[in-house]
C-alpha positions in Angstrom: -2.5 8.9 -15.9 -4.4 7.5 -12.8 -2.9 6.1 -9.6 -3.4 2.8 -8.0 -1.0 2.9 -4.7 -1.3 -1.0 -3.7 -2.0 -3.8 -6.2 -1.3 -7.0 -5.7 -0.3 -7.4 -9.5 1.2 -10.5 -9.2 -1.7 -12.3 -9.1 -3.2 -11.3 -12.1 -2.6 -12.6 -16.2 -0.1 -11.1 -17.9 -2.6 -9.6 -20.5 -4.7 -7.8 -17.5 -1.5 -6.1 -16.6 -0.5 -4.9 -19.8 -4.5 -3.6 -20.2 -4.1 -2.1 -16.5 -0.5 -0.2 -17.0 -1.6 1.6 -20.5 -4.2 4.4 -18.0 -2.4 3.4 -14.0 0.7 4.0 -12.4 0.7 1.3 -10.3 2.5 0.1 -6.8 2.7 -3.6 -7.2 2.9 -5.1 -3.7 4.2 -8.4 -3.2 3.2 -11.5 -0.4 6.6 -13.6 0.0 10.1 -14.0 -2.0 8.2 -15.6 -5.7 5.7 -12.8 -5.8 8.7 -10.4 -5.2 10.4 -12.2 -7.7 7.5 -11.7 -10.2 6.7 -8.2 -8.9 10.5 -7.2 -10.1 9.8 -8.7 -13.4 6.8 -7.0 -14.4 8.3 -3.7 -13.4 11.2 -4.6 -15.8 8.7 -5.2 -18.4 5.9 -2.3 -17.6 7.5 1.0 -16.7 4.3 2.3 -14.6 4.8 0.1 -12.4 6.6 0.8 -9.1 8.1 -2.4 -7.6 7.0 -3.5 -3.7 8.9 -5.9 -2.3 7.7 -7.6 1.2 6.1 -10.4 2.5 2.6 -10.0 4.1 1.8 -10.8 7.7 -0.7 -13.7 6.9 2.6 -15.4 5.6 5.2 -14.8 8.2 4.5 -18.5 9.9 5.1 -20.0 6.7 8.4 -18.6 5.5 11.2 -18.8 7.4 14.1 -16.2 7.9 16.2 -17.4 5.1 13.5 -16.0 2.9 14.3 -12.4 4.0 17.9 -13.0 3.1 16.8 -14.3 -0.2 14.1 -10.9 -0.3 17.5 -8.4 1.1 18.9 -9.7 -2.8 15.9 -8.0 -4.3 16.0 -4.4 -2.3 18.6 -2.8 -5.0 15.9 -3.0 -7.8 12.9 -2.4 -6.1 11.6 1.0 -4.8 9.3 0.6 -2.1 8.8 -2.0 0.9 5.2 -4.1 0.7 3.0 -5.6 1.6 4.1 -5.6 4.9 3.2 -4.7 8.4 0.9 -6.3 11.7 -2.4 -7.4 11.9 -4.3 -7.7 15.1 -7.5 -8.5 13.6 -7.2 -11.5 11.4 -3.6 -13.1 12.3 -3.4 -12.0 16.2 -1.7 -15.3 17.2 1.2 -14.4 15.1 1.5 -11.2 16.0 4.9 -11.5 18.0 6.5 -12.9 14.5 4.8 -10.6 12.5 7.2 -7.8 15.1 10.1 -9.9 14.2 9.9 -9.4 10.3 8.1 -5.8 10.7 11.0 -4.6 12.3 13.7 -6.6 9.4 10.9 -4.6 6.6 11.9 -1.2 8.8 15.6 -1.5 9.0 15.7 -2.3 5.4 13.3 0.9 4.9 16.2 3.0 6.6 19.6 1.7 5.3 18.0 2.0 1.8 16.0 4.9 1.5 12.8 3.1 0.6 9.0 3.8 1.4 7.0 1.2 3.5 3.1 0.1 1.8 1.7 -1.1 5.2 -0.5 -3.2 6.1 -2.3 -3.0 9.7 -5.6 -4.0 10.5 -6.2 -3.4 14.4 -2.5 -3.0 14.7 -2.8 0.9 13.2 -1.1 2.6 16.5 1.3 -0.9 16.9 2.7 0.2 13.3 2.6 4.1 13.8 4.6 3.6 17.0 7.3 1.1 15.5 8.4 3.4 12.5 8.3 6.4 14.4 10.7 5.2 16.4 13.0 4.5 13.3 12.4 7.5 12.0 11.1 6.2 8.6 10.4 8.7 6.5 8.0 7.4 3.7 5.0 5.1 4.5 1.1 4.3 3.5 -1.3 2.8 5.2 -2.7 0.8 3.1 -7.0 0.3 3.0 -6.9 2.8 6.2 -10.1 2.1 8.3 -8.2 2.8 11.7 -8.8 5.7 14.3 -10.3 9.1 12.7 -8.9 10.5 15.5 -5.2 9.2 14.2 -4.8 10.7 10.7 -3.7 14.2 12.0 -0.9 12.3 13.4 0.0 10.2 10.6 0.1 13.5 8.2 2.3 15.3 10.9 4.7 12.8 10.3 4.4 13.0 6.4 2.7 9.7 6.3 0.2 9.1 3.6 -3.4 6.6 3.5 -5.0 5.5 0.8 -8.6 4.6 0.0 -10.2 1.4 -1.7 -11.8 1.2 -4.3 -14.4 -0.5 -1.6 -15.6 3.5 -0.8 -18.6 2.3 -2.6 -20.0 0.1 -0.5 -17.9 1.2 2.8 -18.7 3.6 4.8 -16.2 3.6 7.2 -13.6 4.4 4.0 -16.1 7.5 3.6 -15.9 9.0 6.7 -11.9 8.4 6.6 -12.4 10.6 3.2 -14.1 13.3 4.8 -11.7 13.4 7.9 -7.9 13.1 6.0 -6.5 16.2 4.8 -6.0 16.3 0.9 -2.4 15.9 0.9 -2.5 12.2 2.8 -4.7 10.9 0.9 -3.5 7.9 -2.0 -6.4 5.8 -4.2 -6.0 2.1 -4.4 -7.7 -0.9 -5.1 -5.7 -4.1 -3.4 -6.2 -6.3 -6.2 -7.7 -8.8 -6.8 -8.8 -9.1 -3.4 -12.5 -9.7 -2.8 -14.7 -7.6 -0.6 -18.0 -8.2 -0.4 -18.3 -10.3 -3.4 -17.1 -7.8 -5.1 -13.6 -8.6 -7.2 -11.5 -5.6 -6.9 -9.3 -4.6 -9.8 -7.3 -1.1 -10.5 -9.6 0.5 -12.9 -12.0 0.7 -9.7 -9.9 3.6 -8.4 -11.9 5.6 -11.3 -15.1 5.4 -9.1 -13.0 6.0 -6.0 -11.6 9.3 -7.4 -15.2 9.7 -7.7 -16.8 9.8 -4.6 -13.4 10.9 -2.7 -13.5 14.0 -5.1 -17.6 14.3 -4.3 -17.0 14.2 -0.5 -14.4 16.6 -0.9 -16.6 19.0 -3.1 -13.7 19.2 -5.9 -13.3 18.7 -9.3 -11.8 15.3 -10.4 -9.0 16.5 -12.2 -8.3 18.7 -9.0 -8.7 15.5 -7.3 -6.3 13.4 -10.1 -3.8 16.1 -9.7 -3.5 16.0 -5.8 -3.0 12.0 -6.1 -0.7 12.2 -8.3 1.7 14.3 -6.6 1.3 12.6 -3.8 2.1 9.3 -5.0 5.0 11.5 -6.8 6.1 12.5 -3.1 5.9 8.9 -1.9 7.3 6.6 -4.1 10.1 9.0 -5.0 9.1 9.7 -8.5 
């Protein structure tokens, strides 16, 4: 099997999914309390998929917080936290709400024993500082393009990144491959999120195991193997 640590699977037809979940063990993030909703019900349907319940920081002025007492409903048949987190970069002047609800997504994290699938865009050391201070013990950072200088720290606290699919055409994602240590490192693909025109989907983590396993100077199935129990380690499995 392959790995595909943040999918926003919601958002694709039903007979994509089904395709998807025959070769990937996915984590299914969600954006606000429908998607979790739908998120939950694919998971009951598919059983490679790992449930993410959250609701994204590019929605947090939208919703208010009865949603997250509707979302708290959820949290007994999910098994991971997401897509959640703070962004500096392309929602800054709701970055004191985006705290607000961050900080609801941590306490959950902690009373229920449940990883966080982070998002954090300029906010990378905001996030790291937030859930170190809660002690969480299970997180990814999502698409990581943050400080090279940060991923020692994240692995010495038994955090884990993961790599887009994007690797191909983004070099910053290549260096952030060369610098993380084998066992941080998660492949994902964030669809169907576009990047550069190009339509990301999880069978792209294929060509990401690719290059991550060329930069690394291993064999891919060394490569599969590592991913896979790291994903194990993260999500519980």
């Amino acid at each position: 099997m392959l790995y595909d640590a943040h999918t926003h699977l919601h958002e694709f037809l039903d007979s994509r999914i089904a395709k998807f979940v025959r070769e990937i063990i996915i984590a299914a993030v969600s954006d606000d309390y429908p998607s979790s909703k739908r998120t939950i019900e694919l998971s009951n349907t598919y059983e490679n998929i790992v449930p993410c319940i959250g609701i994204h920081p590019w929605n947090v002025d939208k919703v208010g917080f009865d949603e997250l007492r509707q979302l708290e409903k959820l949290l007994p048949e999910t098994r991971c936290i997401g897509e959640v987190g703070l962004d500096k970069r392309f929602v800054p002047q709701t970055f004191n709400r985006q705290v607000e609800f961050f900080q609801v997504f941590i306490n959950w994290a902690k009373d229920y024993d449940l990883p966080l699938n982070i998002h954090a865009p300029d906010a990378w050391n905001d996030v790291l500082e937030m859930i170190r201070r809660a002690d969480v013990d299970r997180a990814l950072f999502h698409w990581y393009t943050g400080p090279l200088n940060l991923i020692q720290e994240l692995r010495d606290y038994g955090y884990y990144i993961s790599i887009n699919a994007a690797i191909k055409i983004q070099e910053k994602s290549k260096a952030v491959a060369r610098e993380a240590p084998l066992d941080t490192i998660l492949l994902e693909s964030d669809g169907p999120y576009e990047y550069r025109g190009i339509t990301l989907e999880p069978p792209m983590v294929k060509d990401a195991a690719s290059i991550v396993a060329e930069i690394k100077g291993m064999g891919i199935d060394d490569l599969w193997n590592t991913v896979s129990n790291n994903f194990s380690r993260l999500f519980n499995l």
